[in-house]
N, C-alpha and C positions, 0 to 999 in steps of 0.2 A: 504494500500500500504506500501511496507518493503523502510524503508527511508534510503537511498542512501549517501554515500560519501565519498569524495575522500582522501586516506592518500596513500602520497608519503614517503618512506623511502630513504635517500640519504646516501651512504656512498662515500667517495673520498677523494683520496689526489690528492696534488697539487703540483708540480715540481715548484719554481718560481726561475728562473734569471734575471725578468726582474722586476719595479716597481710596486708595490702592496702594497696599501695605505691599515692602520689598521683601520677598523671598529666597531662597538657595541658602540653605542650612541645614544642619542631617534631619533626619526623621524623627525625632524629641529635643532638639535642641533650638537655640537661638542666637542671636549675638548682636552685640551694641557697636557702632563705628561714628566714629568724627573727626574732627580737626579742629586745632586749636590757633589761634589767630590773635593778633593786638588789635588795637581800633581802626589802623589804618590797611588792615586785611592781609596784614602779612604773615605767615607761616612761624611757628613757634617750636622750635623744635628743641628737644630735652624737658620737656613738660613731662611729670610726673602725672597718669589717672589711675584714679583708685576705683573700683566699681564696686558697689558694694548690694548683697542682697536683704532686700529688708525686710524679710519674713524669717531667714538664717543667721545672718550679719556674715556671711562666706564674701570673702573677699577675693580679686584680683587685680595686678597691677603690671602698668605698661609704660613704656616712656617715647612721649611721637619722636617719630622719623623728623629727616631735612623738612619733610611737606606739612610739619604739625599733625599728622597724621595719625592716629591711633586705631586697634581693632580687638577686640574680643570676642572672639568665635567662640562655638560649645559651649555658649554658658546654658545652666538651667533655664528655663523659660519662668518669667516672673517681673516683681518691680522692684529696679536698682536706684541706687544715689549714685551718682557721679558727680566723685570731687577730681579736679584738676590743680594742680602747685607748677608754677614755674617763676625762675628767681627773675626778682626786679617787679613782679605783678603780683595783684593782690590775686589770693583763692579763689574759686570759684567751684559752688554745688550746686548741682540739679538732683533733688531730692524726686524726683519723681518721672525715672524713665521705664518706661513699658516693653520689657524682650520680650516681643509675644514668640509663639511656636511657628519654628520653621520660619520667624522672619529677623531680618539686618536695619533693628532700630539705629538711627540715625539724631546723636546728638551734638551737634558744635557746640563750640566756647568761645567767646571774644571776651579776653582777658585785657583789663585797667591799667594803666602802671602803678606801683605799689604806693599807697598815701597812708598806711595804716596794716595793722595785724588781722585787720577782720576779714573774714571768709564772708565772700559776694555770695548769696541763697540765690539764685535762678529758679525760677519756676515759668514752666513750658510745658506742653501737650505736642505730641508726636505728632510730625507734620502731616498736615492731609498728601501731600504727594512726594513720594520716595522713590527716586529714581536710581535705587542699586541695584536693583536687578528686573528683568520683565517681565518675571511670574505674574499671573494674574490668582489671585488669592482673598476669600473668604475668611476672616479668623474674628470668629466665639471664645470669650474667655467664661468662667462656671457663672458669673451672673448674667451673663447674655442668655447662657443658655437655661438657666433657671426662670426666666421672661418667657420664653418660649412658649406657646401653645403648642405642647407636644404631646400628643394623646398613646398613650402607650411608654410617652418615657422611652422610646427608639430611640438608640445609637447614632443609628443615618440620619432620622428626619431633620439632622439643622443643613444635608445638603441640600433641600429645596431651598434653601432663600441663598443659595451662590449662584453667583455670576453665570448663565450660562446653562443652567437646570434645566431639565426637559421631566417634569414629573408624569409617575403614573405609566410608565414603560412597563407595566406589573404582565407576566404570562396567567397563566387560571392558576387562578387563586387554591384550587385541590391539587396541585402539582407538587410533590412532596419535595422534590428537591429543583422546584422552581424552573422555570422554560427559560431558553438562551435567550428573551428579549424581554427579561425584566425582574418579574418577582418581586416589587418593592422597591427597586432600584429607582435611579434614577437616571438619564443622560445628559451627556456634556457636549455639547458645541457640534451636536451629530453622531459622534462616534458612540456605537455601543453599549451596553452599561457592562458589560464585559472587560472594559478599560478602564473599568473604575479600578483602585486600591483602596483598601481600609487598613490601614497601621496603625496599631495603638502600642506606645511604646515601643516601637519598631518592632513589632510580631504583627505581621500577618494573616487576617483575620479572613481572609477571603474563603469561601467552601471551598474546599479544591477541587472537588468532583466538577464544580457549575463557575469555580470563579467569580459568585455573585456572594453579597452579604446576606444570606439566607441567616434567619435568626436559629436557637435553639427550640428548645421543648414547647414555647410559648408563642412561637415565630416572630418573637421582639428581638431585638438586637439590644439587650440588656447593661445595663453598668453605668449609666451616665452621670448616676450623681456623684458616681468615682473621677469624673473626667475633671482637670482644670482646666483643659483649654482641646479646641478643633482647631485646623486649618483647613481651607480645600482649596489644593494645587490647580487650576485646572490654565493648559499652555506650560504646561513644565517643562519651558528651555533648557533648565539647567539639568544636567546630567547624576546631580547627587540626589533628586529628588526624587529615582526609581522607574521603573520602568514602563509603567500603564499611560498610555498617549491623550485618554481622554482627563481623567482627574488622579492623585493621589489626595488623601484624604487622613489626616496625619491628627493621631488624639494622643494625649499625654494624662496621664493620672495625677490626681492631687497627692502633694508630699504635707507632713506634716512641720512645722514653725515652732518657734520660740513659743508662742502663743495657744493653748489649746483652741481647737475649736472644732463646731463639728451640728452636727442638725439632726431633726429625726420628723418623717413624713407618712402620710396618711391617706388614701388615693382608694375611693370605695365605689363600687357601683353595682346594683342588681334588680331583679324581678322585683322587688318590693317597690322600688320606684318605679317602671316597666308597664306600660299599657300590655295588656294579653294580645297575643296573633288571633283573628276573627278564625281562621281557619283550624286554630290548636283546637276548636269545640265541635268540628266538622264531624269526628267519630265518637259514638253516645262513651259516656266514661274517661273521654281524656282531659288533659287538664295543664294549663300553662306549665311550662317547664322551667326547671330554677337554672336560673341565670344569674350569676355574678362575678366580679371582677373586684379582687383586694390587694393592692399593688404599694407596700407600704416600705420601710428600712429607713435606717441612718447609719450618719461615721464619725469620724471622730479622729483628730487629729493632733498632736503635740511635741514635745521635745524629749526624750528621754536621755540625751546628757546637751545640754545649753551650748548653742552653737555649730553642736557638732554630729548628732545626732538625734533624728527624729522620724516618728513611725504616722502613719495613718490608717486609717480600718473604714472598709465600707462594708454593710451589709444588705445585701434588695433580696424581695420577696414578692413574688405575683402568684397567684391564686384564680382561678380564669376557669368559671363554670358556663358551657355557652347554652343556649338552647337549640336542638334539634328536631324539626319537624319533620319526617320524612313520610312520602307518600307509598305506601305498599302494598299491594294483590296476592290475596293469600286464601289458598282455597280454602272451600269450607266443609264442615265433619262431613256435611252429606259424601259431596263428591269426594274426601278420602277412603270413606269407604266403599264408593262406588268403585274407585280405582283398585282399591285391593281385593277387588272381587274378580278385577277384569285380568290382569296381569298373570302372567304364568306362575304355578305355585314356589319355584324354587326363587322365584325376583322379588316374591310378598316382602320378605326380611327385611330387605335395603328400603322399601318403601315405608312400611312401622317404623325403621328407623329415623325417619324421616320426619313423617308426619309429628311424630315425639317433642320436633323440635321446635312445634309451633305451639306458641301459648294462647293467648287471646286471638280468635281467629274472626270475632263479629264486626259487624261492620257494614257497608250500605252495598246492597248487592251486583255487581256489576256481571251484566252480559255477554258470554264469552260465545265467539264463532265454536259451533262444533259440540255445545255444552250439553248434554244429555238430561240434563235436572232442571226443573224450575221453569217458569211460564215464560219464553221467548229466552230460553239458556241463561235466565241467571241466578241458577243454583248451583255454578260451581265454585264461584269466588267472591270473594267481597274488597271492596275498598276503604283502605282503613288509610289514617293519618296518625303516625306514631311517633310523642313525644318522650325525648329524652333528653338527657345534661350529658354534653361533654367536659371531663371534667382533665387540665393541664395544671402545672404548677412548675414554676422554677426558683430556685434561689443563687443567688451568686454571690461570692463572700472574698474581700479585695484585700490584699494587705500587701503595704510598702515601705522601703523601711529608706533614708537618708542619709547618708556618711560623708561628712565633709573630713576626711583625714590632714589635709594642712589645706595650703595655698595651691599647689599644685598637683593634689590629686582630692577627688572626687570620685563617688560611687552609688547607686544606687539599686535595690532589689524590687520587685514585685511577685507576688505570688496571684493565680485568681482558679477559684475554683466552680465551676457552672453546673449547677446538678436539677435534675428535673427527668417528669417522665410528661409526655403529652398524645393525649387521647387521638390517635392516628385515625380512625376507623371505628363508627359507631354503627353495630347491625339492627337492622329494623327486626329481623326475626327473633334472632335469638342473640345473645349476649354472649354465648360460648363464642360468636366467630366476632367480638371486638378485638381491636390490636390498639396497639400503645407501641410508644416508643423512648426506654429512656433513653437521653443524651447529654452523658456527662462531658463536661469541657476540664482539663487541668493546665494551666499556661504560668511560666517563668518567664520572665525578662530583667535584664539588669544591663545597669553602665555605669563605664568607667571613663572617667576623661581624667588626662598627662598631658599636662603643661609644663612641654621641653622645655618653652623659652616663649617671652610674650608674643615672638611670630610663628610658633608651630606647637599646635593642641591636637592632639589625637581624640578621634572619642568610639569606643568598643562597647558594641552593642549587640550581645548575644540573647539569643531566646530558642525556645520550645516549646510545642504544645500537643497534647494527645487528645481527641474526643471519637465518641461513637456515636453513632446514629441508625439505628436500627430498628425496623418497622418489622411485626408480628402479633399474632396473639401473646397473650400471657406464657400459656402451657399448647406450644401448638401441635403438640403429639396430643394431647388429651382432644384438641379441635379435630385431627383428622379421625380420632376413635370413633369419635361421633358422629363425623361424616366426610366421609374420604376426598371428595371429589367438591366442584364447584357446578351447581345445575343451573342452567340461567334459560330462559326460551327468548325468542325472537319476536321481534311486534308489539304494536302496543298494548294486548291483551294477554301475554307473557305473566305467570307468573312471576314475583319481586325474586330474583336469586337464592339460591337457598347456597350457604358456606360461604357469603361476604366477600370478602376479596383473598381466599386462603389463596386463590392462584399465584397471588405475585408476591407472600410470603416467603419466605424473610428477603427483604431487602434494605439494602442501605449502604452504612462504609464505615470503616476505622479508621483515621486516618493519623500519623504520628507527621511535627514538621521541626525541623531545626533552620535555625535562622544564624547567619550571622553578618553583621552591618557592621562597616571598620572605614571611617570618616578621618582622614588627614589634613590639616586646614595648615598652611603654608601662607605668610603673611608676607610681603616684598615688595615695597613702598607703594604705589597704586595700585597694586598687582595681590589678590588675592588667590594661591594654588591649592588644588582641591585633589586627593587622589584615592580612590574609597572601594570598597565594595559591598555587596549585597546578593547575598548566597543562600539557596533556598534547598532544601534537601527533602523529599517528600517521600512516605514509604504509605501507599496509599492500600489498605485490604478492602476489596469490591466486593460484597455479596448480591448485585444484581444479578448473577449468573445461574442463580437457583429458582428466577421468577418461570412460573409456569410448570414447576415440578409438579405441582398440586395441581389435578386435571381438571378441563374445564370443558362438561359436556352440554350439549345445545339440543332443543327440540326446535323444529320447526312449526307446528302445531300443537292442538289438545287431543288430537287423535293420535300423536307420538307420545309426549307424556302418558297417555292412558293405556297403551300400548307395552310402554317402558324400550321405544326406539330410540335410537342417539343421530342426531341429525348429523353432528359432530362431536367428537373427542380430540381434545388438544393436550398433547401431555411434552414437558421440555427436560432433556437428558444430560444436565451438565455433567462434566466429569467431577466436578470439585463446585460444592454451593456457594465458593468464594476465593478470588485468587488476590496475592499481591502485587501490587505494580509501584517501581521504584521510578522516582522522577528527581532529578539536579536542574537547579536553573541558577547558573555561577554568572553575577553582573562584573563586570570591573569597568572603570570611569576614571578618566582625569579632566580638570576642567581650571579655566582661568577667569575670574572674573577681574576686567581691570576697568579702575574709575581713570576711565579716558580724562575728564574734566568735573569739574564741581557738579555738571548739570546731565554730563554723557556718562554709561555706564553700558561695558560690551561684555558680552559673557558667550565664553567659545569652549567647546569639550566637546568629549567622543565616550561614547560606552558603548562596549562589546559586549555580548551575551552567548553565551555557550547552553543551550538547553538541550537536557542530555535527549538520547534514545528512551521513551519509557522503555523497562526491562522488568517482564516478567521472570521471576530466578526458580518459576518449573518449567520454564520451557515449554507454555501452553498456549501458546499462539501460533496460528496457523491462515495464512493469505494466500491469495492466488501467486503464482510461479513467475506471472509478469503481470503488464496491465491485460486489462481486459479484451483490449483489440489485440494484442500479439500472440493471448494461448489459442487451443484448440478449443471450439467448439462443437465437437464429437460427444454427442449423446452418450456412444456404447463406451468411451474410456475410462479406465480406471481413475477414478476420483481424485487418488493422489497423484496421477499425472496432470491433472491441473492445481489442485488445492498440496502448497507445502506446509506440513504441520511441523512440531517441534523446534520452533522457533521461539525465544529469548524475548528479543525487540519488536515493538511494535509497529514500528517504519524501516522499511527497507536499507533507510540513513535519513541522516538530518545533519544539516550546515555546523560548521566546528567554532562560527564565528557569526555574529549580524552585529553588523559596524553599526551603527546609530547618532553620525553627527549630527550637533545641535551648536546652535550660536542664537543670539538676539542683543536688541540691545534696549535702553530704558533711556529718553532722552527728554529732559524738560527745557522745552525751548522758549517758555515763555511763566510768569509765578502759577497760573492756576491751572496747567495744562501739563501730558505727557507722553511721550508718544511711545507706545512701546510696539515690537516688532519682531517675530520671530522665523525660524524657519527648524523644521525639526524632526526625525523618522527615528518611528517608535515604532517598540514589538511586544506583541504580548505572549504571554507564556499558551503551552498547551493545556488545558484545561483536565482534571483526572477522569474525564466522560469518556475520554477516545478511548479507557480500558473496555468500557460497555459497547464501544462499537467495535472494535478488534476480536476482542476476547469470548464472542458468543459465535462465532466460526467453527464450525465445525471444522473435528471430529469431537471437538471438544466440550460443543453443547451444539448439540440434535435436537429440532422437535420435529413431533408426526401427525397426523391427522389420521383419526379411523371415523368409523361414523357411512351413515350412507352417502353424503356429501363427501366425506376425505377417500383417501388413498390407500391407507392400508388393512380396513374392511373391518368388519367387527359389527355391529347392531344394535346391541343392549344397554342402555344406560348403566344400567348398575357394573361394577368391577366384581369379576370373579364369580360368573354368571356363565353357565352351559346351556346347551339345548335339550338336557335332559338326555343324549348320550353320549355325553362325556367330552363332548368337543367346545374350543370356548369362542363364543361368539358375541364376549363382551367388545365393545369398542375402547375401552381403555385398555383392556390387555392386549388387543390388537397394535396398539402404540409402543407396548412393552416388547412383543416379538418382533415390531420393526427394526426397536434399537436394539436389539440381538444380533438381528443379523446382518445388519449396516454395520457395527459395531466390531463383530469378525471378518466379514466380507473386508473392509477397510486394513484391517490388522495382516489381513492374506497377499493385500496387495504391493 
């Protein structure tokens, strides 16, 4: 198979009159730059600045260049003091400068000649236009986003109100793990939602299967009152900002201060407050269903040794009861027992088995073609509206801890743990075939930043994360004891499916990821070098490969049900109900940004991408031998002369390198204007789906068709059914003896 993927080229300029905060700083970091000057605007060089944090009192300190120049990269994102000393003039602070995340606050000095010992207080608000770099960028700090009308408390929702939003790009809404155009998402500037990134603390948040921020147990995207601050990239010129061409999306968690502090909330909603659905009374006996939503936690934050360290603790809690109205056709006692009159005596069993499974069967009678009972056939079935509570819950519990070890080293940990189970699958018949899904989340992240020297700060940011995700019954051996198969008919007079959706049991994914992000920040006088990477290591376990093991037979009519004909039997033959698939995606980036002039700022870099082969390590992948137009299409060949199995890799190859130059520049050519302009080719990673389309090739995973409609024969709905001499003329085990002998046939060849 020719391996697939995606490069977006972006070029655009940008008209801005309005605030646009400068970006190009690592993925949790930020940094403060100025220059220091006398009255008459001339450069001040040997100027001592101290920057200091005012929630920590963490300090560091620089001394400008020939050009009065000064820079602090890496620092924590937060508000600093900047005092300035230089001999012959008096001091100078600014008590109140704003690093927000991921951007290059910008503070000058114009320093007095010295009349006195007193230290000049400045006070200034970050300029509405910041020409260091041409990112265009969204940035929420935790009370913006506490203003928010944000219903559910979602992670993503503060990306609808950025630059460029396309909301509502959602696939159906029942898609468990979400359709390639959306889910929730949202898009940027055209491209995708596919090209989104979510990094929180530089981990990686993205579902790997789909690539998109699919929530957990709750389908929220959880933890927000942990965050102190968003950014949203979107035109990411610069090369250390990763690799997604439409938005990166960059969250950072709150650390704890000198200061305790900390909140606790209350978020409640249900049926009590609730008008009834007119239709929940449509069948005599049912009755609103309970619904409610309790969405509550706090944290809490402080120092546990003054200055130098300090911890913070979040805790959330959602509780999410929905109501379920479903509509169902369910025969009634008449006609079960009519049916088990009718049916051959050794098929009766599988049918009492059956029938068992329905409880409440009244309800308003509906007319079925074919129907043998009741004045104009409708005494077989009834129409019933059946309420239930689907009931989800997740909890997430955040801990971080601060370490300011001196001036030139810094460190910080996070731990977060995601735990919940969410009601997958609610059956109108019976309750034996509900499924759930827990999905626990465990995620590390930490960093460290070395300050060699005031022009070069390294900053190391490693992470990991393990979560599952797994859709099934509770006990799904106990569900097929009760009923092996999936019986569904066709038409709109169909009985409602009897065994829920046991066919595409178990599915889902395990997925483990390691991250590591290593940012070198190179200061040299206008000239700021950047030299970094961003390395993703994926060990992904697929259990899509076992959907359809649990067979799914069809009537076409009520004279096949009453019959106990199978229209069809579809049964699916993986070899393994789950394999793993290994994925690397290794970034490396150098990049220059230089302050051409006070007003121009050019920013030019390259990043490489090396995204491996996925590699299955059993060797259960199997493709055609070429492409399509060059094998043989010979009906009578042996199968493995066209299909090659025992294969590793899922692409034939894939490129060792994708170059990705990017340059722009941010230019203020006038006080309330800016023009910025980029040009730029992005790639995005392969999504962990392509195991699901690779990986269900035979020999490796088979399905058959019996049934009078299928191929390999068979007739009886029920499994494990004769004709009473001794021959089997079930349609599912006709599926079973196909893969028999495909199965050898195949192994002979």
């Amino acid at each position: 198979m020719r391996k697939t993927f995606t490069q977006s080229v972006l070029a655009g300029f940008l008209f801005v009159l309005l605030p646009a905060a400068a970006s190009a700083q690592g993925e949790t970091t930020s940094a403060i730059v100025g220059q220091v000057t006398d009255a008459t605007g001339a450069a001040i060089a040997g100027a001592t600045v101290v920057v200091t944090n005012r929630e920590t009192r963490f300090q560091r300190s620089a001394t400008t260049g020939d050009d009065g120049r000064f820079n602090f990269p890496q620092l924590k994102p937060g508000t600093y003091s900047v005092k300035v000393d230089a001999p012959g003039f008096d001091p100078q602070l600014n008590d109140n400068v704003l690093a927000g995340l991921g951007q290059k606050q910008t503070a000058n000095f114009t320093l007095k000649v010295a009349h006195s010992n007193q230290t000049v207080e400045v006070s200034s608000t970050a300029p509405l236009l910041n020409p260091e770099n041409p990112n265009t960028n969204t940035n929420l700090n935790a009370p913006a986003l506490v203003d928010l009308p944000n219903p559910g408390g979602d992670l993503t929702y503060p990306l609808q109100f950025a630059a460029g939003a396309l909301v509502n790009t959602a696939g159906s809404g029942n898609d468990f793990v979400g359709g390639t155009n959306g889910y929730g998402n949202v898009e940027f500037n055209g491209l995708p939602a596919l090209s989104n990134g979510y990094i929180v603390d530089g981990l990686e948040t993205n579902d790997p299967l789909t690539n998109l921020n699919s929530g957990l147990s709750t389908n929220l995207v959880l933890g927000l009152n942990s965050i102190s601050e968003v950014t949203v990239n979107t035109l990411s010129y610069a090369v250390d900002q990763g690799r997604y061409g439409a938005s990166q999306v960059n969250y950072v968690t709150k650390s704890g201060s000198n200061q305790f502090h900390g909140n606790l909330y209350e978020i409640w909603n249900g049926s009590l407050l609730n008008a009834a659905d007119y239709f929940t009374n449509a069948t005599p006996g049912n009755h609103k269903p309970r619904s409610t939503v309790n969405h509550f936690g706090g944290s809490l934050g402080g120092p546990l040794l003054h200055d130098k360290l300090f911890f913070f603790f979040d805790s959330e809690w959602v509780r999410i009861a929905l109501p379920i109205v479903t509509p169902a056709i369910v025969p009634t006692r008449a006609f079960q027992s009519y049916v088990l009159s009718q049916v051959p005596s050794q098929w009766a069993p599988f049918y009492t088995q059956m029938f068992k499974l329905y409880g409440n069967t009244s309800g308003t009678p509906r007319a079925i073609l074919g129907c043998p009972l009741g004045a104009g056939g409708d005494g077989c079935a009834n129409s019933q509206s059946v309420s239930h509570s689907s009931d989800d819950h997740e909890q997430v519990q955040t801990v971080r801890i601060d370490y300011n070890i001196d001036q030139k080293n810094t460190t910080w940990y996070r731990f977060q743990s995601d735990t919940g189970v969410q009601a997958a699958y609610t059956d109108p018949i019976n309750s034996l075939f509900n499924a759930v899904s827990p999905q626990p989340l465990y995620s590390f992240a930490a960093g460290y930043t070395r300050v060699f020297s005031q022009n070069l700060v390294n900053y190391f940011n490693p992470a990991f994360s393990w979560y599952a995700s797994l859709f099934g019954p509770s006990n799904l051996q106990k569900t097929l004891a009760a009923f092996p198969i999936v019986l569904e008919g066709t038409g709109p007079n169909a009985f409602t499916p009897v065994g829920g959706l046991d066919n595409t049991w178990v599915q889902g994914r395990r997925a483990s990821r390691f991250f590591i992000n290593d940012n070198l920040a190179w200061s040299r006088g206008a000239h700021e070098i950047r030299f970094g990477t961003n390395t993703r290591i994926l060990r992904l376990n697929d259990y899509d490969f076992g959907e359809g093991s649990v067979p799914t037979v069809t009537y076409a009519n009520l004279q096949q049900y009453i019959q106990g004909i199978a229209s069809t039997a579809t049964k699916t033959f993986p070899t393994s109900a789950n394999e793993p698939f290994n994925f690397l995606n290794l970034d490396l980036y150098a990049q220059d940004t230089w302050k051409v002039t006070r007003t121009l700022t050019w920013t030019f870099g390259l990043r490489d991408t090396l995204n491996s082969n996925p590699l299955n390590p059993h060797d259960q992948i199997a493709r055609l031998r070429g492409s399509f137009d060059s094998i043989s299409h010979d009906v009578n060949q042996p199968l493995d002369a066209a299909i090659e199995p025992g294969l590793g890799h899922v692409c034939s190859s894939t490129p060792l390198a994708i170059l990705q130059p990017r340059t722009a520049i941010a230019w203020q050519f006038e006080s309330n204007s800016v023009l910025r302009a980029g040009f730029g080719i992005f790639s995005d990673i392969l999504p962990g789906s392509i195991a699901d389309v690779v990986g269900v090739n035979p020999p490796y995973v088979k399905t058959f068709q019996g049934g009078l409609l299928g191929t390999v024969g068979g007739t009886a709905i029920a499994p494990g059914v004769t004709n009473g001499a001794g021959a089997d003329i079930s349609a599912v085990d006709s599926t079973i003896t196909a893969n028999n002998t495909f199965s050898k046939g195949f192994a002979n060849n």
